[in-house]
Steps between C-alpha positions, in 0.01 A plus 500: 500500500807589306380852494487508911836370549673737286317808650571403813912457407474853347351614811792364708728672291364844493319532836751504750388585876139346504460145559442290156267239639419188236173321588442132434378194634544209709716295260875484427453576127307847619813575753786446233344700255434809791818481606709493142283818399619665819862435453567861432278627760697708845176426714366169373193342688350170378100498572406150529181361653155292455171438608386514907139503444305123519325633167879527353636185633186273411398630161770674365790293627329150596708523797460477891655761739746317588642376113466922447679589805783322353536587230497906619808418721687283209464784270630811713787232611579501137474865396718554826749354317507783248486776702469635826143667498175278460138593489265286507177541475182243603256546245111530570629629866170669522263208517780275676480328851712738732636246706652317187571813364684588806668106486633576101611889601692343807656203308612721136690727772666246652586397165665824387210735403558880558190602355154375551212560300147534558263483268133591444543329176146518441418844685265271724592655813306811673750723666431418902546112375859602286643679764398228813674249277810720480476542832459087569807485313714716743365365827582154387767418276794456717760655299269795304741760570788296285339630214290740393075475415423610173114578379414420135094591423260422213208831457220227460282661727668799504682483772842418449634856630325472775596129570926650427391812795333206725813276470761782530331603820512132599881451474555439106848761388440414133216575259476326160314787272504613127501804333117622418425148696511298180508130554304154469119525416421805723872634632700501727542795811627800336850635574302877482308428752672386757791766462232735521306330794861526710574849401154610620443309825826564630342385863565130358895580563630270192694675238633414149693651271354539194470905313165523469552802308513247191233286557253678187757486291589180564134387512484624099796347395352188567181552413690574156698214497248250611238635280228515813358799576450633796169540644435865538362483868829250574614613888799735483627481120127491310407816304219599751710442823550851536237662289202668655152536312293544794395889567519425849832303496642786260432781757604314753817376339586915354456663901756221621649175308469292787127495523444255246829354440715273777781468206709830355494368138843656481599220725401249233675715223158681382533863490224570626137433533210569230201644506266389279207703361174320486150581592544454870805762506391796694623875450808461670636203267367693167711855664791263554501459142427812397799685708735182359407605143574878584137652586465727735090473592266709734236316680203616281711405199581181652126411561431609176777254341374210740158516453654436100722230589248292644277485176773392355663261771157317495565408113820407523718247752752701579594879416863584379653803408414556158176476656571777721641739229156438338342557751623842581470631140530861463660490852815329424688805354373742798529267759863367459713565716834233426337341285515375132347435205570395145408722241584335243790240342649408177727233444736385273748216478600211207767363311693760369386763746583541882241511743330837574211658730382818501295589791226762593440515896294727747690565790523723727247679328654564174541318238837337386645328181842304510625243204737227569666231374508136681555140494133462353244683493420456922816564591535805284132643611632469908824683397290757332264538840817554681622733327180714574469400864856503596579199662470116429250255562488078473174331322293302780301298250442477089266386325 
């Protein structure tokens, strides 16, 4: 569409060091229009290809293998003439024939193709099968190491991170993944998760070099942008990767990270992991809590408190900290160590009048009262908690 072609010129002019690659297919028209929208681009790659499955060629093409084979070779001729670096990519790889496969891989590298593609357009393929037809590939096309094997996997079944591992292991050098593993129908293999799968089993000796450090924000922005959540139990970047609701998990995860978690979410760009208060969290989990909200608790008290908190865990999902402060009552004051709590606030802001906050805190067991001014009334209430506490702070989340 008109749309594609000019984001993929802006692209070229603003991304510099990554290859702009311009997908199309098997026909001239495709090809001119790839390669005018790459005209700015310092890395451009023209992704051409079609069908290598007998379903593709006799239903979707009307075609026989050898019309098809053709017509792959006549069209990376022709983007050749553009530029220098060619993918192609033989759709419906999964269910193909490997010895034709192996004849059209052979014959579109002979023709100029540095890149070649293959797809589990359909996420067909079970991992053992994916990676055997990878490794088909390099035992038998005679000039395989002219260019480089690229994997490209639909999530069908599930399995199209585990199809990108089998193929990697199996000779492919280039994974085809999205952010969040958005794509056709059920996705494609997520970017994520194969970072993360790298980074963690460093005994597969392949390295890449992406900063995983912003893959959760990246993961958000888009989430944002796309408008598609992401599932909360998503591998890596979900809500729930890192959170632990599980009394055993939690006490596990508190004596030593590494009990429960192969991934330092700091690694990922998570600070670090939660602990979330339900009515399997044990005593440990609810103490966590407690110290992190500034009580100091003896055992009997603790027993006491946790005998409380699961009456009320059991009527609720989960247990946050205004919870908590309930919870504790007539405690909170005497039990406070760092701690804080609100008082009570008055606002004031509108047309003619500049935005004020006057604040009444316990801390540090006392109780303090500072007034400031702001740029609204949330800005001026943080300014007036600073001034009592003495330092600054950042807002996490506001609803």
């Amino acid at each position: 569409s008109p749309g594609d072609f000019q984001s993929v010129v802006e692209l070229s002019k603003a991304v510099r060091e990554p290859v702009i690659c311009a997908l199309t297919r098997a026909n001239k028209g495709d090809i001119d229009s790839a390669a005018a929208a790459l005209k700015f681009a310092k890395r451009p790659r023209i992704h051409t290809g079609i069908g290598a499955s007998d379903n593709h060629i006799k239903y979707k093409f009307n075609s026989t293998r050898e019309a098809v084979l053709e017509r792959a070779v006549e069209a990376v001729r022709y983007a050749k003439s553009f530029v220098e670096d060619i993918e192609f990519y033989a759709e419906d790889a999964g269910r193909a024939d490997n010895v034709f496969l192996a004849q059209m891989v052979e014959a579109v590298i002979a023709a100029g193709a540095t890149v070649v593609n293959i797809p589990d357009t359909n996420g067909y393929c079970l991992p053992e099968q994916y990676g055997e037809k990878i490794r088909f590939l390099k035992e038998n096309v005679k000039n395989i190491d002219q260019a480089i094997i690229s994997v490209h996997c639909h999530n069908d079944l599930g399995l199209a991170t585990a199809n990108s591992i089998a193929g990697i292991q199996n000779g492919a050098r280039q994974v085809e993944c999205t952010i969040n593993g958005i794509g056709e129908r059920a996705g494609n293999t997520a970017l994520e998760e194969i970072v993360m799968i790298l980074k963690t089993h460093k005994s597969l000796h392949f390295t890449h070099q992406v900063n995983s450090k912003h893959l959760y924000e990246l993961s958000g922005m888009v989430s944002r942008m796309m408008r598609m959540p992401v599932q909360p139990n998503k591998a890596i970047v979900g809500k729930n990767a890192f959170a632990h609701s599980s009394g055993i998990h939690q006490d596990g995860v508190l004596k030593h990270r590494e009990t429960y978690e192969i991934i330092n979410p700091e690694d990922v760009g998570i600070d670090q992991s939660e602990i979330i208060l339900t009515a399997r969290s044990g005593r440990h989990a609810l103490n966590h809590h407690l110290e992190r909200l500034g009580y100091t608790m003896e055992r009997i008290d603790l027993d006491q408190v946790y005998d409380k908190f699961l009456t009320m865990a059991d009527g609720k999902k989960e247990i946050r900290d205004d919870d908590i402060l309930l919870l504790m009552g007539d405690k909170a004051e005497s039990n406070y160590k760092d701690g804080l709590s609100i008082k009570s606030l008055q606002v004031s802001c509108g047309d003619q009048a500049s935005p004020e906050a006057t604040i009444k805190l316990f801390y540090k067991g006392t109780i303090h009262e500072a007034l400031s001014a702001g740029n609204g009334p949330v800005d001026a209430t943080i300014k007036a908690i600073e001034k009592i506490i003495g330092r600054s702070f950042n807002i996490k989340e506001f609803n």
